[in-house]
N, C-alpha and C positions, 0 to 999 in steps of 0.2 A: 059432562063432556069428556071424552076418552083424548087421552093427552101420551106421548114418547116423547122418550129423548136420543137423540142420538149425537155422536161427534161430527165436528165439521170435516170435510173429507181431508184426510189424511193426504198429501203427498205420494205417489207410490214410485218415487226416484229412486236411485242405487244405494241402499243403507242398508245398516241390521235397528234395528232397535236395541239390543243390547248396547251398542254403543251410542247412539243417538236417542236417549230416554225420551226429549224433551218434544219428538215429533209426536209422538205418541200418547200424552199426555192428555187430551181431551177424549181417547179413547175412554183412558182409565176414570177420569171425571165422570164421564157419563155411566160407564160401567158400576161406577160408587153410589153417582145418585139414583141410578134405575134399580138398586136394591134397598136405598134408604129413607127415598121419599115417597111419602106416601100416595101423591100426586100420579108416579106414571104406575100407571095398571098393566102393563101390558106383557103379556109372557115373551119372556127371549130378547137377546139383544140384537140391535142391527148395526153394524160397522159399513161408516162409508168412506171410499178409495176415489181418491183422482188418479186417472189412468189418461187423461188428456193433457200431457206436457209434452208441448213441440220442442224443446230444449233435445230431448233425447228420441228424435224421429229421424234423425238422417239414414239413411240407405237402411231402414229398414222399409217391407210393406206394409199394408194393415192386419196382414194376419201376423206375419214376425212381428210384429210391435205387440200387438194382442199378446200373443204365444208370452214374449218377455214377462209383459205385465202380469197376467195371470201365476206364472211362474215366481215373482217376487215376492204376491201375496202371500203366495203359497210358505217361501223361504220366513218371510216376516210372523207369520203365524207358528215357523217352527224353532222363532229362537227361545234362548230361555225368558226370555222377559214377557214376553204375550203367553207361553206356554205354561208359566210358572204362577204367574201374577192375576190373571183376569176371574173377577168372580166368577163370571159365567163367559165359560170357553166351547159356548154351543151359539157363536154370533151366526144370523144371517149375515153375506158379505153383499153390498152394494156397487157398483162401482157406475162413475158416468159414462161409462165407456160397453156396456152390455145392454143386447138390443132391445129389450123390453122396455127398459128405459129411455133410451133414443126414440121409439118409436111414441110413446104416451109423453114423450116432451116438444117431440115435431109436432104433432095434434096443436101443444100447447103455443108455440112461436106463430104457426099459419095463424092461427085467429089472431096474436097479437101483432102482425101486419095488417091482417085485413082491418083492422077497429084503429089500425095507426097508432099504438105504442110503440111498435118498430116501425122507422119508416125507413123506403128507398131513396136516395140522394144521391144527385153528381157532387163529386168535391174533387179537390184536387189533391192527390195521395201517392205515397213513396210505390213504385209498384218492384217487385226483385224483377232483374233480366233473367235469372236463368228460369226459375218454377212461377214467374208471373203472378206470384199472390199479392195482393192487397197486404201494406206493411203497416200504413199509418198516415195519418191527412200528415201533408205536406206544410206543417206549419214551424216548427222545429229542423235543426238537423237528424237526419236517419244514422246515430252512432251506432249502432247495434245491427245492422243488418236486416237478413231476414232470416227469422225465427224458425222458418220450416228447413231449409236446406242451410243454411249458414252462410251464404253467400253476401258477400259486402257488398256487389255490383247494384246499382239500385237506379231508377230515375222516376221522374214525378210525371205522372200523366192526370187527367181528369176521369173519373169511371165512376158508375154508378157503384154505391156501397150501402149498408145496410147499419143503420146507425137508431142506437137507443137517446135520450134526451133525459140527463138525470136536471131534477127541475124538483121545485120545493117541493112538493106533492111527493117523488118519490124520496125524497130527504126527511120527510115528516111521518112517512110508512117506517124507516129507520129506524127514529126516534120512538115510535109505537113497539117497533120489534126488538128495542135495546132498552128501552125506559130511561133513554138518553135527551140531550136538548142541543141540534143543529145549529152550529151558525148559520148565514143565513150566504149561500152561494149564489154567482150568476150563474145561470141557467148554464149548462153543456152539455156538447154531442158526444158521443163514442162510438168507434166503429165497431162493430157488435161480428162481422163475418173475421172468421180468422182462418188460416191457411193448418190444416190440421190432417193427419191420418185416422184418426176414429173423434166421436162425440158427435154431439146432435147435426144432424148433415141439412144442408138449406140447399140442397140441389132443386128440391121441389117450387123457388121462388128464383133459379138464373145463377146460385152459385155454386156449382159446380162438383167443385173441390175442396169448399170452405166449410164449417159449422162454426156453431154457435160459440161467440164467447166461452173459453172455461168455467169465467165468475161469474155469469148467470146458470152455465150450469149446473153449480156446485151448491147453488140457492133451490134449485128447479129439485136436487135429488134429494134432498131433505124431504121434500114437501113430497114426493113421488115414496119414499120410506110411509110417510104419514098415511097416503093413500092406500097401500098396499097394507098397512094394517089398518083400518076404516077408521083413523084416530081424526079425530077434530083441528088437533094441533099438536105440531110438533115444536120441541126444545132444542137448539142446538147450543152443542157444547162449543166454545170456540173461544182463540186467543183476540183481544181487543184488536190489535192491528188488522188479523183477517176479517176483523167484522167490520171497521171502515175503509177497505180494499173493496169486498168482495158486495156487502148488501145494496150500495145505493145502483150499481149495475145491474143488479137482480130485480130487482124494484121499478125502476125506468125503462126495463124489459118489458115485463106483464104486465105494469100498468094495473088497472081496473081488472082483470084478470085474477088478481092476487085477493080480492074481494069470494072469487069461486071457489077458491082453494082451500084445504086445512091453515090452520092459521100458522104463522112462524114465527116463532118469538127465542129470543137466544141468552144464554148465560154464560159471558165474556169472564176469562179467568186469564191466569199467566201461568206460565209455563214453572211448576216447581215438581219434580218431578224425584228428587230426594227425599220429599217431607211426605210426598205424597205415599210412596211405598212405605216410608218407616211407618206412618197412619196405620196402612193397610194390617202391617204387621202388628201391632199394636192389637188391633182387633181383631188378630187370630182369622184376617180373610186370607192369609195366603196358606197353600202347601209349604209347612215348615222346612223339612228338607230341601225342597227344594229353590227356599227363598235364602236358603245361606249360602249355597251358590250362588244364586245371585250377588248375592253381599262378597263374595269373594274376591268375584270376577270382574262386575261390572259397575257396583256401585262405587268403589274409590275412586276408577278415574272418570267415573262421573263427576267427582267430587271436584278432581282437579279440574276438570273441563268448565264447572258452569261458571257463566258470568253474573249471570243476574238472578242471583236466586231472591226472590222475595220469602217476607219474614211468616213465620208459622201463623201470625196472627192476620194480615194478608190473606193467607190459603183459606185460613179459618174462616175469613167475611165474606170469602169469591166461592168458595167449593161446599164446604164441609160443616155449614150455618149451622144445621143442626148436632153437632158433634162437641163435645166435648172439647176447649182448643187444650188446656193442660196437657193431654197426651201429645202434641205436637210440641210444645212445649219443649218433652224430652228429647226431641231429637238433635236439639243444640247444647 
């Protein structure tokens, strides 16, 4: 069975990584074990970006938002910490937001309407006055607005929405893909259309304007990496909280669908991003020179910044099983 790994999609909001180690961290994970374990075969790494954050779409279009995003990667890849640090700085880039992908993940949403893992529903839901998007069922208060223009002005109307059903069957795929053990939930709806400028677009099924969930799509580009290299299954790297945010939406998406796919299965770690480089360096994977800059510049006020660093022996049972932990050891 031909098997990758790759990271959970990165954020691609306004940051450097040199200052923000910790976003970055399931890159270098992955990065570590796709040269140490003997499990993935595969030549070349694949780095994958969220580029579908409505937080930062106001009065841009789709191409100026595009144009942005591409642009940060671009900056992200040229600070010293990706530049300096990565074994292999020959990554394919990914992103949910590029059309090869949009298009082989719409393929994948129609059939999961048509087989009803996504279904159509009237509900009663926040809609905005100004941009009319669909905000959220109408069961809570609407503190937040809406997400695509920022507008507070809101009211509740009834409309047809596009809603996933996370339910024990997709809670139990989870558990399969985390080697975890669910409580045990009432069954719930999620409105799956969201008011977006780029990502998987549902125009082809009445909405318009909207695509798909992020956090299905960020389950969907894993498995579209896998594809594109003819791997059986893919590994993602990821921190525990975005893997019970983001999989049981992905899951109660495709449904039975997820039976057709390369398999997905994840390796949850926290975020330590101190221990992690001193490791590196340890083992002679970085450019010396250039990793004392780094040390100059960026890692003390990392130091002073993190809050939760977990303990080298921690890192040693989530990341680096097969490594020596003594060498981590010395980093405190």
């Amino acid at each position: 069975m031909r098997n990758i790994i790759v990271n959970a999609p990165t954020q691609n909001k306004e940051f450097s990584p040199d200052q923000k180690i910790g976003k970055v961290i399931p890159m270098f994970a992955a990065d570590w074990l796709r040269h140490n374990d003997e499990s993935y075969s595969q030549s070349g790494a694949i780095d994958l970006w969220n580029n579908v954050l409505a937080s930062e779409q106001k009065d841009h279009t789709s191409a100026s938002y595009e144009a942005q995003s591409l642009l940060r990667i671009s900056q992200k890849y040229d600070s010293l910490l990706l530049s300096a640090t990565r074994i292999d700085n020959t990554s394919t880039i990914l992103t949910d937001s590029e059309p090869e992908f949009v298009s082989w993940a719409q393929d994948i949403i129609t059939e999961c309407v048509t087989d009803g893992s996504l279904r159509l529903e009237n509900h009663d839901v926040y809609v905005c006055d100004a941009c009319d998007a669909t905000i959220a069922e109408a069961t809570n208060p609407c503190t937040n607005g809406c997400a695509s223009c920022k507008t507070m002005q809101v009211h509740i109307e009834n409309r047809q929405v596009l809603v996933s059903v996370i339910n024990d069957q997709a809670e139990q795929r989870v558990d399969n893909a985390t080697d975890t053990t669910h409580q045990v939930h009432e069954e719930r709806r999620t409105i799956v259309n969201r008011r977006r400028l780029n990502g998987i677009g549902l125009e082809s099924i009445g909405f318009k304007d909207d695509v798909v969930d992020p956090r299905i799509g960020l389950g969907m580009l894993a498995i579209y990496a896998a594809e594109i290299r003819s791997a059986d299954q893919v590994d993602v790297v990821a921190s525990r909280a975005t893997i019970r945010q983001n999989l049981p939406h992905f899951y109660a998406a495709i449904g039975d669908k997820a039976d057709e796919l390369p398999d997905l299965r994840v390796r949850g770690i926290a975020k330590a991003p101190v221990e992690h480089i001193a490791y590196m360096q340890e083992q002679e994977l970085l450019n010396l020179g250039k990793f004392q800059i780094l040390m100059r510049h960026i890692l003390p006020p990392a130091l002073l910044s993190m809050k939760n660093d977990m303990s080298p022996q921690t890192l040693e049972r989530l990341v680096f099983s097969r490594k020596d932990v003594g060498v981590l050891h010395k980093t405190k």
